[in-house]
C-alpha positions as CSV (number, residue, x, y, z in Angstrom):
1,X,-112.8,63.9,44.0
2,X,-115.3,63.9,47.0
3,X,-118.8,64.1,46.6
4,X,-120.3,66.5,49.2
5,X,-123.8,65.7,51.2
6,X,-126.1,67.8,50.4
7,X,-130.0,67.5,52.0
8,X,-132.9,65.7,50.0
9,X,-136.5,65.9,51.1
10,X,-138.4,62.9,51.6
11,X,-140.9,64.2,48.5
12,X,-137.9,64.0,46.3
13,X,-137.2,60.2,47.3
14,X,-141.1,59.5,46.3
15,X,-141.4,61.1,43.2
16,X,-138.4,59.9,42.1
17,X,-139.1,56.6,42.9
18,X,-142.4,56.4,40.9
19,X,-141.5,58.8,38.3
20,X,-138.2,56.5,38.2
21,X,-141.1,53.8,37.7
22,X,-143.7,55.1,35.5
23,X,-140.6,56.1,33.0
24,X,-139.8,52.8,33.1
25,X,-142.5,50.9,32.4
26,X,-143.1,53.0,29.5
27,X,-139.5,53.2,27.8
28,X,-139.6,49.1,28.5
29,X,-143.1,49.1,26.6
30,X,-142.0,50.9,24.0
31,X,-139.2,48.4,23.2
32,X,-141.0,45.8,23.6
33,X,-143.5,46.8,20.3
34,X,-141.0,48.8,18.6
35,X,-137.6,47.5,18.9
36,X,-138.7,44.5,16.2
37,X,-138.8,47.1,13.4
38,X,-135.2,47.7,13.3
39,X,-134.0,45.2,10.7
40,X,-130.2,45.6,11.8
41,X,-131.8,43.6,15.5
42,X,-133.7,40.9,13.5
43,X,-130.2,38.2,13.7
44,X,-130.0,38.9,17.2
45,X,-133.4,38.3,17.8
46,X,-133.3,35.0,16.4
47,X,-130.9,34.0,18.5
48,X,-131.9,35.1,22.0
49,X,-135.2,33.0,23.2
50,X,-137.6,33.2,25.4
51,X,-138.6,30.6,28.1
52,X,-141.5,30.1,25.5
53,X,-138.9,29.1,22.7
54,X,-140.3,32.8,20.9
55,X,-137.8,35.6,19.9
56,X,-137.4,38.3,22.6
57,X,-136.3,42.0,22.5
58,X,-133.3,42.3,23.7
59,X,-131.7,45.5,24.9
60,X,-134.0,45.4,27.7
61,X,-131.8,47.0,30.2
62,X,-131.8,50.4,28.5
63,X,-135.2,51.6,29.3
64,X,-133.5,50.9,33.0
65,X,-130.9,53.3,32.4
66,X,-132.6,55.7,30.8
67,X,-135.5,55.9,33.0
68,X,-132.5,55.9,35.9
69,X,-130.4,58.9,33.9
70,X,-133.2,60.6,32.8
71,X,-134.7,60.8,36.6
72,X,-131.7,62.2,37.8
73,X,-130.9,65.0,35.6
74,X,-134.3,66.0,35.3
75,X,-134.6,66.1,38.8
76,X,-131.4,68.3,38.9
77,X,-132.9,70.6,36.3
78,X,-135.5,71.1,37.8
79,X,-134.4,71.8,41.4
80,X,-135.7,69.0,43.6
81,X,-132.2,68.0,44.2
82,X,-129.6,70.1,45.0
83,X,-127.8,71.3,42.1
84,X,-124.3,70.9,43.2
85,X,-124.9,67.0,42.5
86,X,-123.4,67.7,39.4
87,X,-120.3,66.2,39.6
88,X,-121.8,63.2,40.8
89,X,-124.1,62.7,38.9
90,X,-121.7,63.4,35.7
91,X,-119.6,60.6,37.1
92,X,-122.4,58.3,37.0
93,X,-123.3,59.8,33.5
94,X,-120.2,59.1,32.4
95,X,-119.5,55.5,33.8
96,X,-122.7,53.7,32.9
97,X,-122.9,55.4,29.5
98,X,-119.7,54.0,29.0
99,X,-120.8,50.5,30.4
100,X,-123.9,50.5,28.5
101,X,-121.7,51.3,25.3
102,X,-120.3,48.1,25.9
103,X,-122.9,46.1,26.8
104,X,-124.2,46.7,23.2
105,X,-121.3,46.0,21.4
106,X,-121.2,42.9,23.4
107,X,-124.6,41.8,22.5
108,X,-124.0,42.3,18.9
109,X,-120.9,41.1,18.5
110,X,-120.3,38.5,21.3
111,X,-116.8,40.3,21.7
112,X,-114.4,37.9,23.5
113,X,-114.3,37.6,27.7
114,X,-110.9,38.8,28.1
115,X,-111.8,42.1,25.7
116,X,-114.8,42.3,27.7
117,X,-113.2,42.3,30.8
118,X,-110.1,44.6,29.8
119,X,-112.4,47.7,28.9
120,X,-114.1,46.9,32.7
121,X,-111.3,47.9,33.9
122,X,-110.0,50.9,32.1
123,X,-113.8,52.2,32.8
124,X,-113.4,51.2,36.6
125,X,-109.6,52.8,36.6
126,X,-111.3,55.8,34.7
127,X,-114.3,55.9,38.4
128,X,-111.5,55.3,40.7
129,X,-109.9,58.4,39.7
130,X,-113.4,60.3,39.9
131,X,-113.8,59.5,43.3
132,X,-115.3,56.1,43.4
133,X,-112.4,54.2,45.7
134,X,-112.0,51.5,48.9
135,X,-109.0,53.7,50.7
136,X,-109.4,51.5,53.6
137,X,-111.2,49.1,55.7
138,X,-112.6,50.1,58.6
139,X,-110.7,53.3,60.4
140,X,-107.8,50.8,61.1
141,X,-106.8,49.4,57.5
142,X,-104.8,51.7,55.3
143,X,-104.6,50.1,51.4
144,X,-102.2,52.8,50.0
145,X,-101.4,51.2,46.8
146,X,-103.9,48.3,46.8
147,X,-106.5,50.3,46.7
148,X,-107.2,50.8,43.6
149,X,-106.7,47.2,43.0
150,X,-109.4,46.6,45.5
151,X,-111.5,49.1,44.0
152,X,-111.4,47.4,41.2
153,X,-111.7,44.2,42.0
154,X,-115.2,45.2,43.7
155,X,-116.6,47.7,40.6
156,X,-115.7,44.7,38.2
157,X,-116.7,41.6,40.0
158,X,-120.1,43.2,41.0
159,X,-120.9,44.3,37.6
160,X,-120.2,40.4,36.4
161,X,-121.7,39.4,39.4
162,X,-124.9,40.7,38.2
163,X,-123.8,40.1,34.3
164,X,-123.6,36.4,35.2
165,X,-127.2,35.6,37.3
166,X,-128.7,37.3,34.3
167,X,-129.5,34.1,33.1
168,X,-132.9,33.2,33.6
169,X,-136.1,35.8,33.0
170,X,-136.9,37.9,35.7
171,X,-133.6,37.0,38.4
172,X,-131.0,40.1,37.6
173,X,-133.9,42.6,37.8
174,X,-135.4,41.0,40.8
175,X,-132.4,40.6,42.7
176,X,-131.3,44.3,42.0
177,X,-134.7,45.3,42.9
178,X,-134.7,43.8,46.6
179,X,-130.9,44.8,46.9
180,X,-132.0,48.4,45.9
181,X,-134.3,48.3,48.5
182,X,-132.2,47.3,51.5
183,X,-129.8,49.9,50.1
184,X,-132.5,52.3,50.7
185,X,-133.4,51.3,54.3
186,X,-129.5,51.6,55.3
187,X,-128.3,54.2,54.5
188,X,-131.6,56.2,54.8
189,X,-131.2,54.6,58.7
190,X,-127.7,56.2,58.7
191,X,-128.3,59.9,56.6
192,X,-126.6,58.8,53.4
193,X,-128.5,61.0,51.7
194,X,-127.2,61.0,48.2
195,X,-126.3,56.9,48.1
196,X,-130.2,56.1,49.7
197,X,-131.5,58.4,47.0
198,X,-129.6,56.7,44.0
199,X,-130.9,53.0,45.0
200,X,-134.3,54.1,45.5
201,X,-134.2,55.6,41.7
202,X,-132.3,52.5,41.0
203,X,-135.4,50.1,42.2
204,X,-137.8,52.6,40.7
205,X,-136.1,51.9,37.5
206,X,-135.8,48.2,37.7
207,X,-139.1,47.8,38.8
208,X,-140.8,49.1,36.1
209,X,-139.1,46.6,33.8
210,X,-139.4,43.7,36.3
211,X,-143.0,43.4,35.6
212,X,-142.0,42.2,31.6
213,X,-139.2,39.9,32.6
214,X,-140.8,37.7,34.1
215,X,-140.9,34.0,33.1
216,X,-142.1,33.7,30.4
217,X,-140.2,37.1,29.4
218,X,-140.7,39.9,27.0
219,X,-137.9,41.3,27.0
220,X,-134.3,40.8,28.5
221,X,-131.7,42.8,30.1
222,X,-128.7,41.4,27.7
223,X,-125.6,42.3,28.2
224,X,-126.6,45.8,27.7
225,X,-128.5,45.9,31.0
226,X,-126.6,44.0,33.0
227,X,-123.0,45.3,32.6
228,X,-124.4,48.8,33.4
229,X,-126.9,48.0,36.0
230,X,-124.1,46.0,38.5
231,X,-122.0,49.1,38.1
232,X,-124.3,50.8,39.0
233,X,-125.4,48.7,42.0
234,X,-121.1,48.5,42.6
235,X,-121.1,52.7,42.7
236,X,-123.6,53.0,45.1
237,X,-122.1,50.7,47.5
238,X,-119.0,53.0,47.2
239,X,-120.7,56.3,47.5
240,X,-120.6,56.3,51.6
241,X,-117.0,55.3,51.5
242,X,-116.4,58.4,49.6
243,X,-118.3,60.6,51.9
244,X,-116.7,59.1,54.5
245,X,-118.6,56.9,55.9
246,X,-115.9,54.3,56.6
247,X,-117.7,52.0,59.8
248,X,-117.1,48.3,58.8
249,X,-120.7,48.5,58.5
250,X,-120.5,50.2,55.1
251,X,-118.4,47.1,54.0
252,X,-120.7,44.2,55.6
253,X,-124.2,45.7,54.1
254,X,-123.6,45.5,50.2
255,X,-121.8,42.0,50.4
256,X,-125.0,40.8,52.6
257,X,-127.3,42.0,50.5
258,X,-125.2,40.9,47.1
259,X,-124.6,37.6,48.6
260,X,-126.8,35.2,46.3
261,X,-124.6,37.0,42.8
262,X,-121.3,37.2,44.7
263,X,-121.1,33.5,45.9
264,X,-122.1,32.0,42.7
265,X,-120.0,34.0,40.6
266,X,-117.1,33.1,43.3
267,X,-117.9,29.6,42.6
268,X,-118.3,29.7,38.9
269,X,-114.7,31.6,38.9
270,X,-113.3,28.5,40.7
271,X,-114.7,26.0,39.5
272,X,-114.1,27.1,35.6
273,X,-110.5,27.6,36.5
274,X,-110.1,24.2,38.4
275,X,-112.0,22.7,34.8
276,X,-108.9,24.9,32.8
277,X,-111.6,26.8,30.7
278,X,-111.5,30.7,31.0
279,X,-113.5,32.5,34.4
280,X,-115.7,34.3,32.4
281,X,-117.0,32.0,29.8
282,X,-120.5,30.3,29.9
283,X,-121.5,27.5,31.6
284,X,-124.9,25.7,32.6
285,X,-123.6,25.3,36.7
286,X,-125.5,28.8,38.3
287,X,-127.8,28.4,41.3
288,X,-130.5,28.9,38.9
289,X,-129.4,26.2,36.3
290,X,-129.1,23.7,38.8
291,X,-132.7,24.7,40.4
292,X,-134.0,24.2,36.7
293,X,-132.4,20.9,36.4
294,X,-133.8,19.9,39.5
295,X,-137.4,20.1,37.2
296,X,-138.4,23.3,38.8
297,X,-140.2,26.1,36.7
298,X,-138.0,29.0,35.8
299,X,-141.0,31.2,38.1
300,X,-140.0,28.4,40.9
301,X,-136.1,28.7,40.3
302,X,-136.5,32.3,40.9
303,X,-138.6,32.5,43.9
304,X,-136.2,30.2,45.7
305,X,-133.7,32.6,45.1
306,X,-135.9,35.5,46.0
307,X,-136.8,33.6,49.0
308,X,-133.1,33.1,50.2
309,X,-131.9,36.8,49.0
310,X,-134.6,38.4,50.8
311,X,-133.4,36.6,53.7
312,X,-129.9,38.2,53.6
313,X,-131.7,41.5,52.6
314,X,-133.2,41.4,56.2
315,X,-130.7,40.2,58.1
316,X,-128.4,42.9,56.7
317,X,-130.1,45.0,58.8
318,X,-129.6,43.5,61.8
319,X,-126.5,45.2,62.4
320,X,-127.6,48.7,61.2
321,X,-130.6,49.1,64.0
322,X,-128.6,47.1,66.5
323,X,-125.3,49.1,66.6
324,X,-124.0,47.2,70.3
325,X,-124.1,44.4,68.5
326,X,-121.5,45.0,65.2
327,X,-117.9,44.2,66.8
328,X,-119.3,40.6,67.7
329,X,-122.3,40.5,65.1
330,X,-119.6,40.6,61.8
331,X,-117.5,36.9,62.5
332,X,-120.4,35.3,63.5
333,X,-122.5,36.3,60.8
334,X,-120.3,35.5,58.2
335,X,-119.7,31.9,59.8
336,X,-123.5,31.6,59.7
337,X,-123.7,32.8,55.9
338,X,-120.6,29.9,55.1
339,X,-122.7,27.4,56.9
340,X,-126.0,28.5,55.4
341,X,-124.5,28.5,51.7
342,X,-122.7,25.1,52.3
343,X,-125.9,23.5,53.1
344,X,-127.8,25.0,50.0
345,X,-125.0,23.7,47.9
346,X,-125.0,20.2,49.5
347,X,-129.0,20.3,49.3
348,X,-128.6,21.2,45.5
349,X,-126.4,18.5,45.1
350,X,-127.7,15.4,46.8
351,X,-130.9,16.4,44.9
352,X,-129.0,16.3,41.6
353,X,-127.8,13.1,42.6
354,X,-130.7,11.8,43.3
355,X,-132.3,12.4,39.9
356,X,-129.7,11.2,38.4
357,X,-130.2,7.7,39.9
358,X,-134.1,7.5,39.4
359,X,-133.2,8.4,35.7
């Protein structure tokens, strides 16, 4: 299935944003007070801390759906977009609602990785077929068949991408947020109209909740806000491929700005499989658990990691405002990000080893 363009006015992008926003804060409110009254949460919340060593509420991450879903049919309704975004936004509907169905059952249950990861799939085999697909790499690259295994590979490793950096308060949101944003900038710069318009809802969204997951944290994502939210981020990433927007430009941009989740889930694959233990199991070797051991805060963890994502957010747009520049900007850039990550990880290390010793 292709989604069509069709033209939304810059009032629509604002409203939505801070209606996107407002819902959001409130929804995330709401839970906060109200979700401790349900008895059938109260062994969950014992189990799921805050930086302050206090219960949390969990299922954080669906007042950021909602307040997403909610925004964009009511939008439709009500005319501001244009109404033949129904297919779309049914896809979407349908793929996160899914997602979020299994981010709850996850977060009751603690259902095993490789169950986990199975019903990832069928719900990204279930997208590819509405639309949602890599056909090729640039305009030279066909996939044919290894497309959908591409596809795949991107809708599933983004969504545990963002899954596994939800590990300290405030990071996924934050992260998603600042990606959002960059998102926006693109493809607004190129007249992606319907992909610029879904991240800027997006950031709304995660904004709102942002301000409560913060260190120390009110209320967390879980599994239920994560799984769903790097779908979502993984969808809209897709969108311009769909519409045909196939420049390698539409490649580079999401993996820029997705750096900081993709690399340490890369190396967390690795180096859990090099230890014999299972890819996607738990482990206390993230960017942000080594920050933490280093004896920085959990605010000061994050705001490196901010500091460093917001980086690639800008540099991603190097290439978007400076179209000369992209045959001979892509190699070099991506030896520059290797070099760049190497040295954080060497940095990270030596430190490590250095408290070690004085210890």
């Amino acid at each position: 299935m292709k989604f069509e363009t069709f033209p939304i006015t810059g009032e629509a992008y604002l409203a939505g944003y801070f209606f996107a926003l407002i819902l959001s804060l409130g929804l995330t409110l709401y839970l906060i007070k109200t979700i401790r009254g349900f008895n059938f949460f109260t062994f969950i919340l014992n189990r799921l801390p805050a930086t302050t060593g206090e219960s949390v509420s969990p299922f954080g991450g669906i007042s950021v759906i909602l307040s997403f879903l909610i925004t964009l049919w009511l939008f439709l309704i009500l005319g501001l977009v244009d109404a033949r975004n129904v297919n779309l936004f049914t896809a979407l509907t349908i793929g996160v609602g899914l997602m979020l169905i299994l981010g709850i059952y996850d977060d009751i249950t603690q259902c095993p990785a490789k169950t986990k990861l199975f019903a990832q799939i069928v719900i990204a085999c279930i997208l590819y077929f509405y639309g949602f697909q890599i056909d090729r790499i640039g305009n030279l690259i066909e996939l044919g068949p290894f497309s959908i295994l591409l596809t795949i590979l991107w809708i599933v490793g983004i969504t545990n991408a963002i899954n596994l950096i939800d590990g300290m308060d405030g990071l996924a949101s934050g992260i998603i947020f600042f990606s959002c944003l960059t998102l926006v900038f693109v493809y607004l710069e190129r007249d992606i109209v319907e992909a610029s318009f879904l991240a800027v809802i997006l950031a709304g969204s995660t904004l709102g909740f942002f301000f409560f997951n913060l260190p120390p944290a009110k209320i967390i994502l879980g599994d239920t806000g994560s799984l769903p939210l790097g779908l979502l981020v993984s969808l809209i990433t897709l969108l311009p491929l769909n519409q045909g927007h196939t420049d390698e430009i539409y490649y580079l941009i999401p993996v820029i700005t997705l750096l900081i989740p993709i690399m340490d889930t890369t190396f967390s694959f690795f180096r859990r499989i090099l230890k014999g233990v299972h890819p996607f199991s738990k482990d206390a070797n993230h960017f942000h658990h080594r920050l933490k051991n280093l004896g920085l805060s959990p605010i000061k963890s994050i705001s490196i990691l901010f500091a460093i994502g917001f980086y690639f957010d800008l540099t991603a747009m190097v290439p978007v405002y400076r179209i000369n520049l992209i045959p001979n900007f892509i190699p070099i850039y991506f030896i520059f990000i290797i070099i760049s990550v190497a040295i954080l990880i060497f940095i990270l290390h030596r430190a490590e080893n250095k408290q070690s010793n004085d210890e």
